[in-house]
C-alpha positions in Angstrom: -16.0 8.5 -14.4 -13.2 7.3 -17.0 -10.4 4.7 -17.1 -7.7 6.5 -19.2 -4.8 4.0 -20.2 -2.0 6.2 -19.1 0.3 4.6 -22.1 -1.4 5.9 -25.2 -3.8 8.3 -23.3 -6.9 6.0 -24.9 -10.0 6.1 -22.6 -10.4 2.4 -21.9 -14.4 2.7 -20.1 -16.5 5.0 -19.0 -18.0 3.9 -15.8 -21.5 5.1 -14.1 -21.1 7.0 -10.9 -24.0 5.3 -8.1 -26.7 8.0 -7.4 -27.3 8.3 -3.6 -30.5 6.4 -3.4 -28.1 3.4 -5.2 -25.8 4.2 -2.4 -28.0 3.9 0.2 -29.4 0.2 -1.1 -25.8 -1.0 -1.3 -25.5 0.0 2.3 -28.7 -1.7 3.4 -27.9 -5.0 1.3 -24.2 -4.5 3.4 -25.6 -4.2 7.0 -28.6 -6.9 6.3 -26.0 -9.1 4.8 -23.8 -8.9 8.2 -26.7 -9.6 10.2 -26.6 -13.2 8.7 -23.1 -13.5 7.7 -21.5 -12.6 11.1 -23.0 -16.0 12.0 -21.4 -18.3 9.8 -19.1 -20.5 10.5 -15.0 -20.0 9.8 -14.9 -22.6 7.8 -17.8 -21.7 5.8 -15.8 -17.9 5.2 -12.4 -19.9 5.0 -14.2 -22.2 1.6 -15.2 -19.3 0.0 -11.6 -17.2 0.3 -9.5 -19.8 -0.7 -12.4 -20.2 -3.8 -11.5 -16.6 -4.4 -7.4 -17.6 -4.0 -7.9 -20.3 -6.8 -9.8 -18.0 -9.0 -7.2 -15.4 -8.9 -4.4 -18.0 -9.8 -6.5 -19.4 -12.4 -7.0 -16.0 -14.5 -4.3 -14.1 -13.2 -3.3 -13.1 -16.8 -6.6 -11.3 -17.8 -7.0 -9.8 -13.9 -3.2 -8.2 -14.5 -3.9 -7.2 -18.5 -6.9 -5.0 -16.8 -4.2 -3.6 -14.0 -1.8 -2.8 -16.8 -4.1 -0.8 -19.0 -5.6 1.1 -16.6 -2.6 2.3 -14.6 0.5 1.3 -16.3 2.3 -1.4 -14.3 4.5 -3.6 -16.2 2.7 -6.8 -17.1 5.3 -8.9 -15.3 4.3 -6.7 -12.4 0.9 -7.3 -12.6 0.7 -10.8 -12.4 2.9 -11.0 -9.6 0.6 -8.9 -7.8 -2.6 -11.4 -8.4 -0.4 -14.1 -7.1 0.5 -12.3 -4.2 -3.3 -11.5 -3.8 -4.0 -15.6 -3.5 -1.4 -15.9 -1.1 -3.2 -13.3 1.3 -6.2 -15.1 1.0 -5.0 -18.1 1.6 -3.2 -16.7 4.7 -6.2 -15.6 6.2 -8.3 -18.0 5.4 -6.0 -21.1 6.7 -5.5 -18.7 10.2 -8.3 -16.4 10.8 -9.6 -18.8 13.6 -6.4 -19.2 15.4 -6.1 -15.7 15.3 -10.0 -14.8 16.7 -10.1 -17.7 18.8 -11.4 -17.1 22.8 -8.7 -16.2 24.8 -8.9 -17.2 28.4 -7.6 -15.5 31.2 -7.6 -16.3 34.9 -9.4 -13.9 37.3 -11.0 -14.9 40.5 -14.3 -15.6 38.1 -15.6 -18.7 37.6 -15.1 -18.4 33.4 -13.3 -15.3 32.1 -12.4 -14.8 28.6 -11.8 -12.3 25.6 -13.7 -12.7 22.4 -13.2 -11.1 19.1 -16.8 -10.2 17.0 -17.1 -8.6 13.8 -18.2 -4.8 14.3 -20.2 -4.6 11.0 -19.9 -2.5 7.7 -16.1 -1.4 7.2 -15.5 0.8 4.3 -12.5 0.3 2.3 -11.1 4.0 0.3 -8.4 2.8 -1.7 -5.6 3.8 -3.9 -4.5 3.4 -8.1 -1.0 2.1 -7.6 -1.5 -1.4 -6.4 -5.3 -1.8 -7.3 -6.0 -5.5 -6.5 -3.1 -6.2 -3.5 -4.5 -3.1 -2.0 -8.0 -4.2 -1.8 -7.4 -7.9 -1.3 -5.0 -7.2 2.2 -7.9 -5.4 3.0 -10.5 -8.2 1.8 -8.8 -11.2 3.6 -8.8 -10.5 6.9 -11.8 -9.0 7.8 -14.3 -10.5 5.5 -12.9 -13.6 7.5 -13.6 -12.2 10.8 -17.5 -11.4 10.1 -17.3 -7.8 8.9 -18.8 -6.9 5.6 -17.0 -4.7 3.8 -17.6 -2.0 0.9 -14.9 -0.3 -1.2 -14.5 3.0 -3.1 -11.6 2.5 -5.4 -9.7 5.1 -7.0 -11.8 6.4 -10.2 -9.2 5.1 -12.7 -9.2 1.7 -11.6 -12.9 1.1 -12.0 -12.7 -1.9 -14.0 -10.6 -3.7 -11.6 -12.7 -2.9 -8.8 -15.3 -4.3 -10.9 -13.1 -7.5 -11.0 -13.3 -7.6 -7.3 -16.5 -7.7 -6.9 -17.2 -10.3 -9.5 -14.4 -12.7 -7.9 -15.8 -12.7 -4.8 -19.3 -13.4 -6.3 -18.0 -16.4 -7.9 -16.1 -17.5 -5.0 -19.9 -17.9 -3.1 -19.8 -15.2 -0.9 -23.2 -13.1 -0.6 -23.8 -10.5 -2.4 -24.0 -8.2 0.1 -20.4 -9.2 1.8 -18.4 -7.4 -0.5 -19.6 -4.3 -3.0 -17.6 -1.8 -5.3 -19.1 2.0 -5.0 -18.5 4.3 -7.9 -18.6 7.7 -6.7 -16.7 11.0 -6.8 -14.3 11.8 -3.8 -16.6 14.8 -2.6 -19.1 12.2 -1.6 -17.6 10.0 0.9 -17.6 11.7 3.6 -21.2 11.6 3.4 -20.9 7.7 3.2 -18.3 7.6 6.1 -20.9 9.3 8.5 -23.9 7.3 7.4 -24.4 5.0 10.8 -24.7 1.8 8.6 -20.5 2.7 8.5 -18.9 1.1 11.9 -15.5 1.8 10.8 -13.0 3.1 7.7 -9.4 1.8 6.6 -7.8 4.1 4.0 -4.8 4.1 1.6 -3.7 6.8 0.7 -2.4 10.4 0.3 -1.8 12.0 4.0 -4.2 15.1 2.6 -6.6 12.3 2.1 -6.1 10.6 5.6 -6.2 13.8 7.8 -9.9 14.5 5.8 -10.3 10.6 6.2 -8.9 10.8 10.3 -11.1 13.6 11.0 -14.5 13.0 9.8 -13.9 9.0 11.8 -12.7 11.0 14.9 -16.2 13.6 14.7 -18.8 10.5 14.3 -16.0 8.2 16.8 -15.2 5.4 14.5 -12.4 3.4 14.4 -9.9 4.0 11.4 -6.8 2.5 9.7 -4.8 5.2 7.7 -1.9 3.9 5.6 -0.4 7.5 4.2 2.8 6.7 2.2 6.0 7.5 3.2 9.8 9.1 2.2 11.9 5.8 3.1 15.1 6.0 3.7 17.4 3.4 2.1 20.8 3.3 4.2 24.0 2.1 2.7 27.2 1.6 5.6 29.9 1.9 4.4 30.9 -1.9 5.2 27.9 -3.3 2.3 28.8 -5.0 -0.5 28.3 -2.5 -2.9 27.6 -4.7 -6.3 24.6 -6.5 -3.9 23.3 -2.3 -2.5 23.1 -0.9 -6.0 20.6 -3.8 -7.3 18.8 -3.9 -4.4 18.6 0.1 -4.5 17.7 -0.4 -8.2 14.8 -2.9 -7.1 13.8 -0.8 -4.1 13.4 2.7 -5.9 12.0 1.3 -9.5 9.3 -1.4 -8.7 6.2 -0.1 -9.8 7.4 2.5 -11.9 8.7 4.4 -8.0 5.0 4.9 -7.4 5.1 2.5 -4.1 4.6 3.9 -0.7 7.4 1.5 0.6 9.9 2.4 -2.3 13.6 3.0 -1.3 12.5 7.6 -1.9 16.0 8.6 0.1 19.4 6.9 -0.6 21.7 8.3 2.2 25.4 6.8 2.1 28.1 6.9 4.2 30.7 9.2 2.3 33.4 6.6 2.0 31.5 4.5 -0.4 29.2 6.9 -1.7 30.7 7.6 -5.5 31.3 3.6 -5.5 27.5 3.3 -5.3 26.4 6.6 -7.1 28.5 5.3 -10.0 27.0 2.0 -10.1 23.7 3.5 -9.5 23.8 5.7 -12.4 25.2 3.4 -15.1 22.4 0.6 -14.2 19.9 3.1 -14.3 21.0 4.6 -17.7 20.5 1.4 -19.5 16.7 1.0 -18.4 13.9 1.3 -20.4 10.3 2.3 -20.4 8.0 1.4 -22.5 4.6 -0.4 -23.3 3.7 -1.8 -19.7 2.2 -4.6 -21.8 5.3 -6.2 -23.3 7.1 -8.5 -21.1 10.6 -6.3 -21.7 9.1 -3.2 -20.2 10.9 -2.3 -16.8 9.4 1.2 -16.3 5.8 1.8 -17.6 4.2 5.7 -17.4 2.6 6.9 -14.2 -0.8 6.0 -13.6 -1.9 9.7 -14.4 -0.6 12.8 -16.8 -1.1 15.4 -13.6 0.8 13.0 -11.5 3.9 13.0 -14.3 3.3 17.1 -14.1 3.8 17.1 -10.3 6.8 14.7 -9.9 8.3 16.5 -12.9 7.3 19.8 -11.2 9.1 18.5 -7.6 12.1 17.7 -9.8 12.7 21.1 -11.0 12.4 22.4 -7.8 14.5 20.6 -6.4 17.2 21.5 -8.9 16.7 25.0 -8.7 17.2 24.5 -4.6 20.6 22.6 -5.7 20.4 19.4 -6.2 22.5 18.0 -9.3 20.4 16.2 -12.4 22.6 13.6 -13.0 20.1 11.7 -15.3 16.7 11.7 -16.7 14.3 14.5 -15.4 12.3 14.8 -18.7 8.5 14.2 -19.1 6.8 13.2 -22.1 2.9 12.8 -21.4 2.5 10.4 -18.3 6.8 9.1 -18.5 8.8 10.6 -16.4 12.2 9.0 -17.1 14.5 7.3 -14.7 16.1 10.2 -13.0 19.1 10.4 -10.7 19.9 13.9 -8.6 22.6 14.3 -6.2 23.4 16.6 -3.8 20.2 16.6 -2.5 19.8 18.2 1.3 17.0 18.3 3.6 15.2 21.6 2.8 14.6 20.6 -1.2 11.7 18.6 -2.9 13.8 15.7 -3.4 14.7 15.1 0.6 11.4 16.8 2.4 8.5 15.3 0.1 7.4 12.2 -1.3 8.8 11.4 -4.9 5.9 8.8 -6.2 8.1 8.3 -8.9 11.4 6.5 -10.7 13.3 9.4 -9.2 16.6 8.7 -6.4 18.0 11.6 -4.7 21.2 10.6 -3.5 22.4 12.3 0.1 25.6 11.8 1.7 26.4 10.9 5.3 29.7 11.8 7.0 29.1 8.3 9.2 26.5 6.1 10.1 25.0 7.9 12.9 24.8 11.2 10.4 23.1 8.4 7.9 20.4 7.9 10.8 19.5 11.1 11.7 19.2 12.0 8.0 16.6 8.9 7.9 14.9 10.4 10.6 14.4 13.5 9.4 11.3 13.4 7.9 7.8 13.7 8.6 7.2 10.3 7.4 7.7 6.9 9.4 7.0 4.1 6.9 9.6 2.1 6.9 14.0 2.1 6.4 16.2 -0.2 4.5 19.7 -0.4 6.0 23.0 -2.3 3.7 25.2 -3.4 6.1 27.5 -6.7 6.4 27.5 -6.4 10.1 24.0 -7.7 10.7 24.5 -7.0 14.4 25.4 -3.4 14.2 22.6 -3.0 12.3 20.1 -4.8 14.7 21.4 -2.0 17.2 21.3 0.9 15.0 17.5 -0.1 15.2 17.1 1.5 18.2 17.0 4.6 17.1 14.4 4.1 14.2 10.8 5.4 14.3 9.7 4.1 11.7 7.1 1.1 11.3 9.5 -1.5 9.8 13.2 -2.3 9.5 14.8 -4.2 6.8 18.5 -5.3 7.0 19.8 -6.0 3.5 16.2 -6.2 2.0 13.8 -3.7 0.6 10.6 -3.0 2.3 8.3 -4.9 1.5 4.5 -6.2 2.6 4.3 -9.8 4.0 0.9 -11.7 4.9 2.7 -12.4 8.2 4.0 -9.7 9.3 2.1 -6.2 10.5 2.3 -3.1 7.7 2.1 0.4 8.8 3.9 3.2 10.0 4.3 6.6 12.1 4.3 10.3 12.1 2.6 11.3 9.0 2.8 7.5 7.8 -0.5 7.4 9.3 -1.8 4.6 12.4 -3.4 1.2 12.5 -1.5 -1.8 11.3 -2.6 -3.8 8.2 -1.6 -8.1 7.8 -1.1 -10.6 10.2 -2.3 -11.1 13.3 -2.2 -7.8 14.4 -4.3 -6.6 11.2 -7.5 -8.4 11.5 -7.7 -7.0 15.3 -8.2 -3.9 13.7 -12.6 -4.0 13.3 -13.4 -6.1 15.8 -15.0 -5.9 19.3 -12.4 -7.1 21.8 -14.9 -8.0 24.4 -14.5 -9.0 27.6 -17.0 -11.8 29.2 -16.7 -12.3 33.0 -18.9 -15.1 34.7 -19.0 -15.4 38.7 
């Protein structure tokens, strides 16, 4: 299993895939691990994640350098990402025990209460694009609540799984709370229904989570499935313009547009829609990829040649169903430059799939309730950005969204505090806050007469 730095096409490691006897012992340390760690103490979990926080902050530039090479996010990208990391941890482990504490409830018993125990083993499959955040959100919350947890990473981001499990060493936690599996993808399932496995969260493509969702729902365990989405990014015609087009810029581009929250749809009401295509187009013409590891780079390659092959193939399609190339389009290796279509309609690539790339369709909207059915029309239900000065108008308009989250004159964007997930083909479960570390626990009942 290689890491292939996706820049210069250089293979940066080789990594050893586990046999299945190697498997197997990681899964026994995890479940005899649990059977101790489940009874430790909050604050005993809650010393040991905030150790992790602090070592993340401390060698943030060496954890991002890793991210960078292996799959291409700009440096500046990459360290913001470890810092956002700490945070997480530090969320969790400051409110885990407010969160998991015994709530009492009044029945004619004598003592009647809910209580919230670790189920055991969770398995963690996780995606390239945001290799550390991803695994971290995960990490936090239910290492905190007793679970032990064991992830198989994407293969090109080996060494920063590696990482991972190296952080959390040092931080003090046991061994056996938190291990990296290297294996290929036609293996887990055979991991996922070993009975050591209580439950699975996955990140991921929806091919992936339907495999993922189906193999849980045969052996009945309890799954999180986090599938990506087609967001819409809404511009009313009442939005400043000027303040849309570098939030649009900001909501389409992070990551190189390989974000499952990215802005993927930009539908705009028709009366401002060549103000903001205009602006669109002239600030994306002057950006620049590059080396992801110079501090100047804004767009760095995609994290994979065949993922460059299929965006640019989705491209093409979508011209040759009638959208207009107004910029960009052109691969070179794992680039795929900053590309802006209009014209785009449901029925072509750029409007029905999801464009993990620095690609904007642009789709116009006779009005605002045209703007929201056009949102709606997809299989996906991630999450919608709507541009609008009337804050109020827009609070209604949410009404009529399916999505997961709404974001007034913000991009969509993952919060500690607030619950992540979405609908549809989005997938189910919610990740963060409160509502995420309910997720892989027992919610149990205790009744006394």
């Amino acid at each position: 299993m290689k890491s292939i730095n996706p820049y210069n096409l250089e293979t940066i490691a080789t990594h050893k895939v586990h046999s299945d006897s190697e498997i197997q012992q990681i899964l026994d340390a995890a479940q005899s691990t649990f059977l101790s760690y489940r009874k430790t103490s909050f604050e005993y979990r809650k010393e040991r994640l905030l150790a992790a926080a602090e070592i993340l902050k401390s060698k943030a530039d060496e954890y991002a350098n890793m991210m960078s090479l292996e799959m291409g996010k700009p440096i500046k990208e990459s360290r913001a990402e470890i810092t956002k990391c700490a945070w997480v941890c530090e969320y969790y482990a400051e409110n885990a025990e407010e969160f998991l504490k015994h709530e009492v409830i009044k029945t004619d018993a004598s003592q009647s209460y809910v209580t919230y125990e670790p189920l055991g083993v969770i398995l963690a499959i996780m995606p390239w694009n945001f290799p550390f955040w991803q695994v971290f959100r995960f990490i936090a919350p239910h290492v905190m609540a007793g679970n032990t947890a064991l992830l198989k990473h994407a293969d090109n981001v080996q060494g920063c799984a590696k990482i991972i499990e190296q952080i959390m060493l040092d931080a003090g936690f046991e061994k056996g709370v938190f291990q990296n599996i290297t294996v290929e993808v036609n293996r887990v399932e055979a991991i996922i229904r070993n009975k050591i496995i209580k439950g699975v969260s996955l990140t991921g493509s929806e091919r992936a989570g339907a495999a993922v969702g189906s193999v849980c729902g045969q052996e009945i365990k309890p799954s999180v499935l986090e599938l990506g989405g087609n967001n819409a990014f809404v511009v009313l015609k009442d939005a400043d313009i000027p303040e849309a087009i570098d939030l649009g810029i900001r909501a389409r581009m992070l990551n190189s547009g390989q974000s499952c929250i990215a802005a993927k749809r930009f539908i705009l009401e028709e009366e401002i829609a060549e103000e903001f295509i205009s602006g669109f187009f002239e600030a994306v013409s002057k950006m620049k990829d590059g080396d992801p590891m110079l501090e100047n780079t804004g767009i760095g390659p995609l994290a994979r040649v065949d993922l460059a092959e299929g965006l640019e193939d989705q491209i093409n399609r979508s011209i040759s169903a009638g959208a207009e190339l107004m910029l960009g389009g052109k691969r070179r290796g794992a680039f795929v430059e900053p590309t802006v279509l209009r014209n785009v309609k449901p029925g072509m690539p750029a409007f029905d799939e999801e464009l993990f790339g620095p690609v904007a369709p642009m789709i116009i909207a006779k009005n605002e309730n045209e703007a929201i059915e056009l949102a709606m029309k997809s299989d996906f239900g991630l999450g919608i950005t709507l541009v609008t000065k009337d804050v109020e108008k827009g609070l209604e308009l949410t009404r009529w969204i399916e999505d997961g989250a709404v974001f007034i004159n913000e991009l969509v964007k993952s919060d500690p505090r607030l619950p992540f997930g979405g609908t549809k083909k989005s997938g189910y479960g919610r990740e963060l806050s409160r509502h995420g570390i309910y997720e892989f626990v027992n919610t149990r009942t205790v009744y006394v007469k």
